[in-house]
C-alpha positions as CSV (number, residue, x, y, z in Angstrom):
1,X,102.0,89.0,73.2
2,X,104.9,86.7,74.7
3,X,106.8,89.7,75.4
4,X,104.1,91.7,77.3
5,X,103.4,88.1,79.5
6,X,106.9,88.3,79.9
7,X,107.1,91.5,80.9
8,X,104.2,91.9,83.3
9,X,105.5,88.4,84.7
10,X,108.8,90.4,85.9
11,X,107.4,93.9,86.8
12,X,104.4,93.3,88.5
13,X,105.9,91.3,91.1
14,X,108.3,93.9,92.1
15,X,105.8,96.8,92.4
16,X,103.5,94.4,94.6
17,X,106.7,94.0,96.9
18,X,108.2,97.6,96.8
19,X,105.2,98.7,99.1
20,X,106.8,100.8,102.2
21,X,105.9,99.9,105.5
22,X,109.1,101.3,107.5
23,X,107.0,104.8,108.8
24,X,107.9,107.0,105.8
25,X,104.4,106.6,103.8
26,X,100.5,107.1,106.0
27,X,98.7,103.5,105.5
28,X,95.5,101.8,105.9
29,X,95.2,99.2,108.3
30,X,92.5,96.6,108.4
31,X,92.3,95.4,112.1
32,X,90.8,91.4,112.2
33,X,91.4,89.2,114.7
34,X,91.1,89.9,118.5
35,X,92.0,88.2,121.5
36,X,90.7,89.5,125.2
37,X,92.4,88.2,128.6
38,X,92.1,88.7,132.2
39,X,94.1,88.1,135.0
40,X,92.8,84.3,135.5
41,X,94.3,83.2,132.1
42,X,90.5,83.5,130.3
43,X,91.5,84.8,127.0
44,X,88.8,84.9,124.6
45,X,88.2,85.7,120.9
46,X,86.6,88.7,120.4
47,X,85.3,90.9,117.5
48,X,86.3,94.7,117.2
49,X,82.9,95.8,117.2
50,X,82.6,94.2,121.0
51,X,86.1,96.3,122.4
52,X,84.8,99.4,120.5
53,X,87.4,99.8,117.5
54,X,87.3,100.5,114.4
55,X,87.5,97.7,111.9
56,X,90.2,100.3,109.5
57,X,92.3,102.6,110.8
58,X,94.7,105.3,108.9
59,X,98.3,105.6,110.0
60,X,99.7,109.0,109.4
61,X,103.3,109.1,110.6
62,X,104.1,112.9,109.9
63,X,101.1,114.2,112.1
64,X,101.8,111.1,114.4
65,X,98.2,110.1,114.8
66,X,96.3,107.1,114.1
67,X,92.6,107.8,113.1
68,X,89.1,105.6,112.6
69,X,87.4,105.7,109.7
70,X,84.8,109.1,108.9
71,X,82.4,107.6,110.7
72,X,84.1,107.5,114.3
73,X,85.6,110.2,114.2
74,X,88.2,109.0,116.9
75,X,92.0,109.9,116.8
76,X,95.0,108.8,118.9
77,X,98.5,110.4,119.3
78,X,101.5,108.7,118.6
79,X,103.8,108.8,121.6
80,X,106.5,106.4,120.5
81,X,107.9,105.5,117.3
82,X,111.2,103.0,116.5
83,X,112.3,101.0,113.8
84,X,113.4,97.9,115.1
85,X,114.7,94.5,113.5
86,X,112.5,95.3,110.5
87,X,109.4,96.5,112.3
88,X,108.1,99.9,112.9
89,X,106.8,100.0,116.6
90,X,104.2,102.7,117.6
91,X,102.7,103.3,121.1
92,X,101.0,105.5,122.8
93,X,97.9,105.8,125.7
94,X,94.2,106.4,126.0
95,X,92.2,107.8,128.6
96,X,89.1,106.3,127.4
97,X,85.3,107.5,128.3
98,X,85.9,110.7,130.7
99,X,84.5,109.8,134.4
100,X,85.3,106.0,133.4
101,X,88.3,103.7,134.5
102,X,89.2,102.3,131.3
103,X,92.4,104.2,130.0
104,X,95.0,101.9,128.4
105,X,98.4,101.8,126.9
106,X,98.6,100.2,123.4
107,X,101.8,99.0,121.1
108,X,101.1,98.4,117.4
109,X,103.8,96.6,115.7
110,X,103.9,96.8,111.5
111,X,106.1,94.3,109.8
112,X,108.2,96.1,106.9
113,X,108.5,93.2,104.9
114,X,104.5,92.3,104.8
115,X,102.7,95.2,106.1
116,X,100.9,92.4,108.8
117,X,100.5,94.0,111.7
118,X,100.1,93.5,115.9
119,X,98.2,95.3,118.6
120,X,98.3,95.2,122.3
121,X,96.5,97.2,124.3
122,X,96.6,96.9,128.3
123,X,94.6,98.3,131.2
124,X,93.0,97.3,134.2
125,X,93.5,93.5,135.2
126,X,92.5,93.8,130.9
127,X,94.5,92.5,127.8
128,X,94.4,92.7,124.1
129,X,96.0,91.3,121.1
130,X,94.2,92.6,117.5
131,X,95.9,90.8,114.5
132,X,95.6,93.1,111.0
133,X,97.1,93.7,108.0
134,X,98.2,97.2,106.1
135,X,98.4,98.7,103.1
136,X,99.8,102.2,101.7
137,X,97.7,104.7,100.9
């Protein structure tokens, strides 16, 4: 029993840490946290329902998309991608509603170490900043 405590006590550590999050396996990304600003320094706190995204998104770096769960139905293109200083950096643009001004550009940021993750998402005299975490799938 000692040796299985042991065991376990060495292992499991290391398969919890050996998850990839440098672009080479598609993740799961929970998306949490939001922050909305305007042009007279008024950021707020937002949810994700209230700027229309998806709470989880999947990450598929060989097709280059990012997609919301079954139920949206909503995909995005991945212009951009670089590794850089241990962070894979995606971005990429959104027209939006057709017939409405609200396109955007956006810049997700994935930490390799942790899988924590960073949004931003700009577009007319309109910020945002949507904290998440990811995981492989």
């Amino acid at each position: 029993m000692v040796i299985i405590l042991t065991v376990f006590t060495f292992i499991v550590p290391v398969h919890l840490s050996a998850a990839s999050f440098d672009g080479t396996a598609p993740l799961l990304c929970a998306l949490m946290d939001g922050r909305e600003c305007g042009p007279e320094n008024d950021c707020q706190r937002v949810t994700v329902e209230s700027i229309n995204i998806p709470h989880f998104v999947r990450i598929d770096f060989d097709k280059k998309t990012i997609s919301g769960t079954a139920e949206t139905g909503r995909q995005t293109a991945i212009e951009n991608m670089e590794r850089i200083d241990r962070k894979v950096i995606l971005q990429g643009a959104e027209d939006g509603i057709e017939g409405v001004r609200d396109g955007l550009g956006w810049t997700l940021a994935i930490m390799e170490e942790t899988g924590k993750m960073v949004v931003t998402a700009s577009g007319d005299e309109v910020g945002f900043v949507i904290f998440g975490a990811c995981t492989e799938l």
